[in-house]
C-alpha positions in Angstrom: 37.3 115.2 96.7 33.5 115.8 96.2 31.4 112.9 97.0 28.4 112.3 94.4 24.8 112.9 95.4 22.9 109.7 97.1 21.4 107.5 94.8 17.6 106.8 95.1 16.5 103.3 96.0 15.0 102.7 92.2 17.9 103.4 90.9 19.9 100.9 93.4 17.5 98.9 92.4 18.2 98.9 88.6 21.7 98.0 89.4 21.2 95.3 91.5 19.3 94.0 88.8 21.8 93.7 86.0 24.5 92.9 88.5 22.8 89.4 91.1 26.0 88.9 92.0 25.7 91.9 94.2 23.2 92.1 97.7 22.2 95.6 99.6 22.5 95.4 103.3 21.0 98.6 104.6 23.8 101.2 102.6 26.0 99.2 101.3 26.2 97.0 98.4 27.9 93.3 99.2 29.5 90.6 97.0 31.1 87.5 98.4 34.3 86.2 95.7 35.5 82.7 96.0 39.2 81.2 95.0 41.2 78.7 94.6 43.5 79.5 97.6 44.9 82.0 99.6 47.1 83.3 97.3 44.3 83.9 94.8 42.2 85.4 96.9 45.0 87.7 98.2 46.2 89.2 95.1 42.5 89.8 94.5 42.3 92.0 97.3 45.3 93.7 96.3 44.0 94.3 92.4 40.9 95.8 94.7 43.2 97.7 97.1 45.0 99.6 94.3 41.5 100.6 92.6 40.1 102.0 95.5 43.1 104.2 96.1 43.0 105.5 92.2 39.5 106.5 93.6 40.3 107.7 96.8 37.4 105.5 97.9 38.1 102.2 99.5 35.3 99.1 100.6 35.1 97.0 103.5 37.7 93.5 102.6 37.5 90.7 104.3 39.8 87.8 103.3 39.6 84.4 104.1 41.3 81.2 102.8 39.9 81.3 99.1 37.5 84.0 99.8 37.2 87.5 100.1 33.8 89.4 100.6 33.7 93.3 99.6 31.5 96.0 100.7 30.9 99.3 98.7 29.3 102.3 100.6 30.1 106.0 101.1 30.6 107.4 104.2 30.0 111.0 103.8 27.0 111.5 102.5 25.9 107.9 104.3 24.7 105.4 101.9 25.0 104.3 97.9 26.6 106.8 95.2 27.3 106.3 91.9 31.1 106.0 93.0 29.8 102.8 94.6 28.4 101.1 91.5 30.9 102.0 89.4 33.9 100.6 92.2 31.8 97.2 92.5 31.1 97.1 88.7 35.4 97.6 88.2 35.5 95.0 91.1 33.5 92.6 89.0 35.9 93.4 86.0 39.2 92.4 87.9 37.9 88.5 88.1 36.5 88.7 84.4 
């Protein structure tokens, strides 16, 4: 599957802007999720797992005891594509 272009740091920018919940480290977009439990935080990861494969494009998880931190980057071409923003904005949309 083709990869999209690299975005430009303006328009990584703009994102980050309408979506706070979200921080850049270097090429990667990062959003820390908190829950009631493990279980919670679990089937959240799952909900995240299934929509990465549907993309073919799967984040960084890491699950704790009510929490779970996810990280959205690409790989090949290194750094933020639209595929990024649009996986993290869906991630945002399976807590909603």
């Amino acid at each position: 599957m083709a990869r999209p272009a690299l975005l430009t740091d303006p328009e990584v920018v703009t994102w980050l802007a309408a979506h706070p919940s979200w921080q850049r480290a270097s090429n990667t977009i990062t959003r820390a999720f908190t829950f009631a439990d493990f279980s919670a935080a679990l089937a959240f990861v799952v909900r995240v797992g299934l929509l990465a494969e549907k993309h073919e494009h799967h984040p960084d998880i890491a699950l704790g005891w009510g929490k779970a931190n996810v990280t959205w980057s690409t790989h090949e071409p290194k750094g933020l594509t639209s595929l990024d923003l649009t996986l993290a904005a869906a991630t945002d949309a399976l807590i909603a």
